[in-house]
C-alpha positions in Angstrom: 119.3 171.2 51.1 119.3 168.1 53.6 119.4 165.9 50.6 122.6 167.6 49.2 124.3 168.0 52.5 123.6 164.5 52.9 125.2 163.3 49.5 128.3 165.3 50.5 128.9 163.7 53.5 128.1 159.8 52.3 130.9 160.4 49.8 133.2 161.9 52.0 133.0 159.4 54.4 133.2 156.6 51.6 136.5 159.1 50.5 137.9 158.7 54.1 137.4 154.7 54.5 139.0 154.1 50.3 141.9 155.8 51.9 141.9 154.0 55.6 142.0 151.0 53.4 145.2 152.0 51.5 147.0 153.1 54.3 146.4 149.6 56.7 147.0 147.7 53.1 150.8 149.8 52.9 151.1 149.6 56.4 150.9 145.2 56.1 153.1 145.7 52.9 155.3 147.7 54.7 155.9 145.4 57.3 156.6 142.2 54.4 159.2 143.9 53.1 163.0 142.1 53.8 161.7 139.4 55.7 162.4 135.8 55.0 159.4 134.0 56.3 160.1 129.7 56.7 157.4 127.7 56.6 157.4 124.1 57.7 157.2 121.2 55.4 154.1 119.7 53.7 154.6 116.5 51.9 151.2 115.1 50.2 151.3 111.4 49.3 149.3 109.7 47.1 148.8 105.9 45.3 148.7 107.7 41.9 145.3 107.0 41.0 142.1 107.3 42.7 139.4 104.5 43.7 135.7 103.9 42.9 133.5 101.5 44.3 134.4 98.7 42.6 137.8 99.0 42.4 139.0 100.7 45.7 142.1 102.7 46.1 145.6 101.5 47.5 145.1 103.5 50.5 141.5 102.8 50.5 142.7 98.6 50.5 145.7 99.3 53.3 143.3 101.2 55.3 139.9 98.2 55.7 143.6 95.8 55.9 144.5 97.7 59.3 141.1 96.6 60.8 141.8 93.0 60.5 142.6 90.9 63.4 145.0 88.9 62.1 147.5 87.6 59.2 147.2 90.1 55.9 149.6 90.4 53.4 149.5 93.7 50.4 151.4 93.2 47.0 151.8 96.5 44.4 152.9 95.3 41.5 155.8 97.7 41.5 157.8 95.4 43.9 157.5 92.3 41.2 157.8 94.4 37.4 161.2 94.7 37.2 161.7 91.2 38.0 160.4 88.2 34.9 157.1 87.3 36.9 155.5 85.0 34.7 152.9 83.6 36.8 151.0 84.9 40.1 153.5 82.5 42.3 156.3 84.9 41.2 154.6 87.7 42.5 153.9 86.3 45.5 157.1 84.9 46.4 158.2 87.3 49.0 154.8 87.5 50.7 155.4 86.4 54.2 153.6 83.5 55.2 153.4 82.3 51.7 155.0 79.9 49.6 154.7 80.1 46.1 157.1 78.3 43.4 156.5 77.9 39.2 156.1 73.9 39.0 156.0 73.6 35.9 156.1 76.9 33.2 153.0 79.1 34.2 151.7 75.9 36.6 152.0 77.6 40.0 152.3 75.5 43.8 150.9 78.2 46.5 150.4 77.8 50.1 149.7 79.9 52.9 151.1 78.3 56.0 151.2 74.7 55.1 147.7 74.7 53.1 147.3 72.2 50.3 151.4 71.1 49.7 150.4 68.0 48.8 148.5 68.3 46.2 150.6 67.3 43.2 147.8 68.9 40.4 144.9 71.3 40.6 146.1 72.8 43.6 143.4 73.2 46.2 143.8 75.2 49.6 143.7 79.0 48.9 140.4 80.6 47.8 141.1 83.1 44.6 139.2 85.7 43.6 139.5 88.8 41.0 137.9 92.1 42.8 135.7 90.2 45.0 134.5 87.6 42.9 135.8 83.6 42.9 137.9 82.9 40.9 138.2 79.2 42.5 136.1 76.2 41.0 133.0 75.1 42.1 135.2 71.6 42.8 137.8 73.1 45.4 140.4 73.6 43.1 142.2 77.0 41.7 144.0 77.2 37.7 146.3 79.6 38.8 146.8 80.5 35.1 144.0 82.3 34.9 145.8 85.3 36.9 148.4 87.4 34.4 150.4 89.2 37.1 150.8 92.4 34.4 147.2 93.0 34.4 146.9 93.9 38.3 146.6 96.8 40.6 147.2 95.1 43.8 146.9 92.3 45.5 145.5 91.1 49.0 146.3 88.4 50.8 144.1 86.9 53.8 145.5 84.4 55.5 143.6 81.4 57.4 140.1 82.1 58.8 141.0 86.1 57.6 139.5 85.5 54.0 135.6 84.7 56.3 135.3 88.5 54.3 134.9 86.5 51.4 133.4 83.5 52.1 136.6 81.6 51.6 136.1 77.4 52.4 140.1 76.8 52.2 142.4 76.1 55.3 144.9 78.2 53.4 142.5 81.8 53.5 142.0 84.0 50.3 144.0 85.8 47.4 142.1 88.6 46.0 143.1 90.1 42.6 142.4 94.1 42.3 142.7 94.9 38.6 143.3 98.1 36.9 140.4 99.9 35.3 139.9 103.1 33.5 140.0 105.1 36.5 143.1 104.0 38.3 144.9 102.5 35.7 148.6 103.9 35.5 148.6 105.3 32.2 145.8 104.6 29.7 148.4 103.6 26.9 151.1 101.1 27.6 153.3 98.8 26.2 155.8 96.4 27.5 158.4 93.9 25.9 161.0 91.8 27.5 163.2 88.6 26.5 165.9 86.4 27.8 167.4 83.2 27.9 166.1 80.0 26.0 164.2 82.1 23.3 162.0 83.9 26.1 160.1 86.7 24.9 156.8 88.2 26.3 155.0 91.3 25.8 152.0 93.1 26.7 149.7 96.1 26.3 146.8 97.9 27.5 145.1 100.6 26.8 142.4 102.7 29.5 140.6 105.4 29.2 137.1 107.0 30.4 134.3 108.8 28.7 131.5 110.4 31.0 130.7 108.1 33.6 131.8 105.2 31.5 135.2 103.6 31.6 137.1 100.4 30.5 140.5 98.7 30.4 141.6 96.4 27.5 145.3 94.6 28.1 146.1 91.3 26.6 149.6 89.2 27.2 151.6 86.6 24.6 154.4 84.8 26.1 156.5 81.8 24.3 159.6 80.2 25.9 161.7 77.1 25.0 162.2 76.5 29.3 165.6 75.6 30.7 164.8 71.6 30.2 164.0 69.7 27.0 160.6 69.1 26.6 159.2 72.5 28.6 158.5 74.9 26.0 155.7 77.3 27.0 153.0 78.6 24.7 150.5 81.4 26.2 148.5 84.3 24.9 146.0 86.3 28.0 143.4 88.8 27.2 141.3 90.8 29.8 139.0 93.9 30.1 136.6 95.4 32.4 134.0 97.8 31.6 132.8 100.0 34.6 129.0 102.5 34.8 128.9 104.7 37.6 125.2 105.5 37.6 125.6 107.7 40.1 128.7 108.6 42.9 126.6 105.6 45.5 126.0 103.1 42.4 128.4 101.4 39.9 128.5 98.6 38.0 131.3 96.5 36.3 131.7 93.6 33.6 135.0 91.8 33.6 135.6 89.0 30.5 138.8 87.0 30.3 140.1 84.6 27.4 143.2 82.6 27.5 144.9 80.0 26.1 147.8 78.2 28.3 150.2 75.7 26.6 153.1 73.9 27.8 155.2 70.6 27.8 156.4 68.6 30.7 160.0 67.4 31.6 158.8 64.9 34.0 161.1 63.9 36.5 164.7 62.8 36.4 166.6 60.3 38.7 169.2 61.7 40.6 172.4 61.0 39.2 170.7 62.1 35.8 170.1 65.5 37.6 173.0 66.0 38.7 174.7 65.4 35.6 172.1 67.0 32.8 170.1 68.9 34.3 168.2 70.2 31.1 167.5 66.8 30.0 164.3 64.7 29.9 163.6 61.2 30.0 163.5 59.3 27.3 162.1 55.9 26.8 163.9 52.9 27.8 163.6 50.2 25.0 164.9 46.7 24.9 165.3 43.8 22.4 167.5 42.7 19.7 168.8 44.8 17.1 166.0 44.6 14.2 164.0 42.3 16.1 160.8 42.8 18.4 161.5 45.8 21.1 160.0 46.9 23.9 159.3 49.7 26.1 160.2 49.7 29.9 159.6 53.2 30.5 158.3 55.4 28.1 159.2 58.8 30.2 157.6 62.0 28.9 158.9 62.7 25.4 157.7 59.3 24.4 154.6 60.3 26.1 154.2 63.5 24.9 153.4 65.5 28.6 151.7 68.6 28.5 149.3 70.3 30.0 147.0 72.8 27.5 144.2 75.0 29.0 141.5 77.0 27.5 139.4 79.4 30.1 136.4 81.9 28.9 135.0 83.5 31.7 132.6 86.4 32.2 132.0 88.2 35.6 130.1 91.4 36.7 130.2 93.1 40.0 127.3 95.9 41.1 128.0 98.1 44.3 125.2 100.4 45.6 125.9 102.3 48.8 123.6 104.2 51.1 124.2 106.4 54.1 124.8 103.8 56.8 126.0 100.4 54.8 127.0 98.8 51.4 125.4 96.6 49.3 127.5 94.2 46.6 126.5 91.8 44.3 127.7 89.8 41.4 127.6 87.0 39.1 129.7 84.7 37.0 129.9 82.1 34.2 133.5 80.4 33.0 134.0 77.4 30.5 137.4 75.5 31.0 138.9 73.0 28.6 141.6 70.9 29.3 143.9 69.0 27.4 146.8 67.2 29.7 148.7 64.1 28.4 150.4 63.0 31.6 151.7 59.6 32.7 150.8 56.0 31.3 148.8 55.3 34.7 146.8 59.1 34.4 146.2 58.6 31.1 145.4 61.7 29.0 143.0 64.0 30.6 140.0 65.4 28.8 137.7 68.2 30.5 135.1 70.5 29.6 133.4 72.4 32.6 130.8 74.7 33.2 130.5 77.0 36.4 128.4 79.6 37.4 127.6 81.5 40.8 126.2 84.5 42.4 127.3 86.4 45.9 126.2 89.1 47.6 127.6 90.8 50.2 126.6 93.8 52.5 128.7 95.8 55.0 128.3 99.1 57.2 128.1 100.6 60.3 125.8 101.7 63.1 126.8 103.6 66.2 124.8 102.3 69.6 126.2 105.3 71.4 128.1 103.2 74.2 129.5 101.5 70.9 130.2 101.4 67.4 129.7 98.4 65.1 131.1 97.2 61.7 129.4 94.4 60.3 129.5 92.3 57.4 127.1 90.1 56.1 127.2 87.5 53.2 126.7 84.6 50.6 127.8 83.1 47.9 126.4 79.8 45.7 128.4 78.1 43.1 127.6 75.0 40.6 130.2 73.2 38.0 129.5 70.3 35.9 132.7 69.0 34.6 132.4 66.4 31.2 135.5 64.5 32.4 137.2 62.3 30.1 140.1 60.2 30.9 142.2 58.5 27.7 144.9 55.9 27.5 148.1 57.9 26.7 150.1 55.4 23.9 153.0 57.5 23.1 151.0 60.6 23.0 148.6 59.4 20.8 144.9 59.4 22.1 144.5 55.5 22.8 141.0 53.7 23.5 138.6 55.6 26.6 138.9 54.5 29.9 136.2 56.5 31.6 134.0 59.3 31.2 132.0 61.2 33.7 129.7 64.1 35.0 131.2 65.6 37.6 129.1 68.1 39.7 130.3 70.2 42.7 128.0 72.6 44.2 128.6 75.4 47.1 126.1 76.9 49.8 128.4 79.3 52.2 127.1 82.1 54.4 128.7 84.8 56.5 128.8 87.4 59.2 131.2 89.2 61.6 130.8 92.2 63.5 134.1 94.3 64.8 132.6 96.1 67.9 134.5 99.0 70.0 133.6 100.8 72.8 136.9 102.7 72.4 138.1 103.6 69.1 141.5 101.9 69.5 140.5 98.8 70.9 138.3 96.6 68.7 136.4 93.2 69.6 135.8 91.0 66.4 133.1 88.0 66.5 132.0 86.1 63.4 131.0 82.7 61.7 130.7 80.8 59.0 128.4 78.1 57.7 129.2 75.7 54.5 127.2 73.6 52.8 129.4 71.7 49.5 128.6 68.6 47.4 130.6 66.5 45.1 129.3 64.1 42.9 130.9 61.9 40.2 128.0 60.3 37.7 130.3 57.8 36.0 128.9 57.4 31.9 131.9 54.5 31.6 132.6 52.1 34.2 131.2 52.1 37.2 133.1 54.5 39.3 130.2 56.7 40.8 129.8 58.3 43.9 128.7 61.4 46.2 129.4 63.1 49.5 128.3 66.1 51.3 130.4 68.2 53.9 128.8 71.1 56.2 130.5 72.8 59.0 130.0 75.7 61.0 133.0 77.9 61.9 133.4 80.5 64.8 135.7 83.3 65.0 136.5 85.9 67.8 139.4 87.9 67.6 140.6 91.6 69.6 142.9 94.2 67.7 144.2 96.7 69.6 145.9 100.1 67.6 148.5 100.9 70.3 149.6 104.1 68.2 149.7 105.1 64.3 152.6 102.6 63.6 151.8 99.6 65.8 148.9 97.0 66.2 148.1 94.1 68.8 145.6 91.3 67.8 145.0 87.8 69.0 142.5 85.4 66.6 141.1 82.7 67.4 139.2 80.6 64.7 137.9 77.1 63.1 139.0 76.5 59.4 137.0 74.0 57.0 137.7 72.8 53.5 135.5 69.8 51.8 137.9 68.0 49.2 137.9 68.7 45.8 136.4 66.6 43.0 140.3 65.8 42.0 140.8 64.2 45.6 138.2 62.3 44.9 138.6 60.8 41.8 142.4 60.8 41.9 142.0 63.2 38.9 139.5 60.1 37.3 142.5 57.5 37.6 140.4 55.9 40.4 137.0 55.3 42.0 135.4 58.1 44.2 136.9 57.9 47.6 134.2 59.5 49.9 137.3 61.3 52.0 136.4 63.9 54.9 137.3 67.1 55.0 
């Protein structure tokens, strides 16, 4: 009888909360009924496409920017597409702090506040590098062709002593060159055509795409153009990928392979009064003598000489982050083969190369909190070796005339890092850091005897403070050495001349 009177009342009472619950449930119903409720705004933002370890973010990239004492500059290639950027200097042009114009076709001059303007050929001065890893020579100097501005993502710019990050040993600071990859990339199917003036017609595609934890990107570039001036026609075709592992979310690895083939003539110069009256011309040889006698040649300018500059780049690169609870570990590796082909004046003669590089950097990063402060640090090194075959020709009207020297040219790297941002408060930071490099030229002549060697070290300290006054505005003051050994073209006069032992 307890058991049954029991049951009754555990349903009944179950009965009576079923019907509590409907009542309160009206009752808030009720009260919903007619009314208008506003609720204020939320507006999410986002770059499009998220990061991964090798290949960060755009917010992820603006974000480590902000915590740099000192001259930065950020690129998205949206502010450059709808314009014809045919070369990494036209994307760059409105970069503050920068100077970038197209010399010649795809043949780029780039400075960052005054660094390397007068070098006339393999410009020297900036450090380049494609996600993290150098894209500079071994010898100093940077074939800006090797950058197609439709295969990238973003692009950072560190200016002076700013690029320590990445080891950079140029006055002028660093470039670095975020590509797509299957995870970020726009769309994973694209194609692109464009044409203009002078029989100009370029176009691209790329495809992306992941599968499991493995992705890739594949785009590849053909451009042909007759130029604005006789004798300037441009020739190029630009293939690149990257392959990407993530192991795991804390370890990914990525292979990067670029081929391309860079071809153009030269105009030369023009004297002024030519300029000003035809401007598309060229110069022509000057030849004297009697009509159907004996002539000769006072000038043979660059159509009689055949100018041109042609450039052939393999290069294979791979880039392994692994990150723990507290810090970062990088590392990477790369091998490139350059050929090149330039016919240039009767004093340069024609220009013969064939290089080898290959290096290896690592790089570590994190931070540790000390309790009265908080520390990010950096720590790093990179090594580098080229051996250039350098050949220098006589150029007799474009024709390959008798050798004039040939030589082993090997430039070698040794550069170590560190800097340490340290705050005590979280808006006020106190940045300390140094850099040791260690670089070698050498020219082994094989013809003639124009042989010689030199060897440059220098450390260089760096303190800086950066103060975040709010969200919107920063404070910093820098204070740093720069360093730059000369390049193996300084020093040989591009093989015209004997090594000059210069300083840095």
């Amino acid at each position: 009888m307890n058991y049954i009177t029991h049951s009754i009342y555990k349903q009944f009472s179950l009965l009576l909360t079923s019907i509590s619950l409907i009542l309160v449930s009206q009752s808030i119903y009720s009260k919903g009924l007619g009314q208008k409720v506003t609720l204020d705004p939320l507006v999410v933002t986002s770059d499009g496409a998220s990061g991964s370890l090798t290949s960060p973010s755009i917010s992820e990239a603006r974000e480590q920017l902000e915590r740099i004492p000192g001259g930065i500059g950020f690129v998205d290639p949206e502010e450059y597409l709808d314009d014809f950027a045919q070369s990494i200097g036209d994307a760059l042009l409105f970069t503050p702090g920068v100077f970038a114009d197209t010399s010649a076709q795809r043949e780029n001059r780039i400075s960052i506040r005054g660094s390397g303007l007068n070098s006339s050929f393999e410009r020297r001065g900036i450090t380049v590098l494609r996600d993290g890893v150098p894209i500079t020579r071994a010898s100093g100097s940077t074939e800006f062709q090797e950058i197609d501005p439709l295969s990238v993502r973003y692009i950072e710019v560190f200016k002076g002593a700013n690029g320590l990050q990445f080891g950079s040993s140029s006055l002028g600071g660093a470039i670095n060159i975020v590509t797509p990859t299957g995870i970020n990339a726009k769309q994973n199917l694209s194609a692109r055509i464009e044409g203009g003036s002078f029989e100009t017609v370029r176009a691209n595609a790329s495809v992306a795409g992941q599968a499991g934890d493995f992705d890739y990107f594949l785009g590849a570039t053909g451009l042909r153009s007759d130029g604005f001036r006789d004798h300037s026609n441009v020739k190029s075709a630009y293939g690149f990928s990257n392959f990407g592992y993530q192991f795991s979310e804390n370890l990914e690895t990525r292979f990067y392979f670029t081929a391309l083939t860079d071809n153009f003539q030269l105009a030369g110069g023009l004297p002024f009064e030519t300029a000003r009256s035809n401007p598309r011309s060229t110069r022509d040889p000057v030849v004297v003598g009697p009509p159907g006698g004996p002539s000769i040649v006072l000038d043979a300018g660059p159509i009689g000489d055949d100018w041109d500059r042609n450039l052939d780049v393999y290069r294979v690169a791979n880039r392994t982050v692994a990150k723990f609870d507290a810090f970062t570990v990088e590392g990477g590796a790369w091998y490139s083969f350059r050929n090149l082909d330039h016919a240039i004046t009767r004093f340069a003669g024609i220009i013969d190369q064939n290089e080898d590089e290959v290096g290896v950097y690592g790089r570590g990063y994190g931070d540790v909190d000390l309790g009265f402060a908080t520390v990010d640090w950096t720590l790093g090194m990179q090594v580098n070796y080229g051996d250039n075959n350098a050949r220098r020709l006589e150029n007799d009207f474009g024709a390959r005339g008798p050798l004039r020297s040939r030589s082993n040219q090997e430039s070698e790297n040794y550069i170590t890092y560190a800097q340490a941002d340290i705050r005590f408060i979280k808006e006020l930071g106190f940045i300390v850091g140094g850099q040791y490099i260690r670089s070698q030229r050498e020219n082994i002549a094989k013809v003639n005897d124009t042989s010689g060697k030199a060897s440059f070290s220098q450390w260089s300290p760096r303190v800086g403070v950066l103060w975040d006054v709010t969200e919107d505005a920063q404070v910093f003051f820098n204070a740093n050495r720069g360093f730059e050994p000369p390049s193996m073209s300084d020093l040989t006069a591009g093989g015209a001349l004997d090594f000059t032992p210069l300083k840095a």
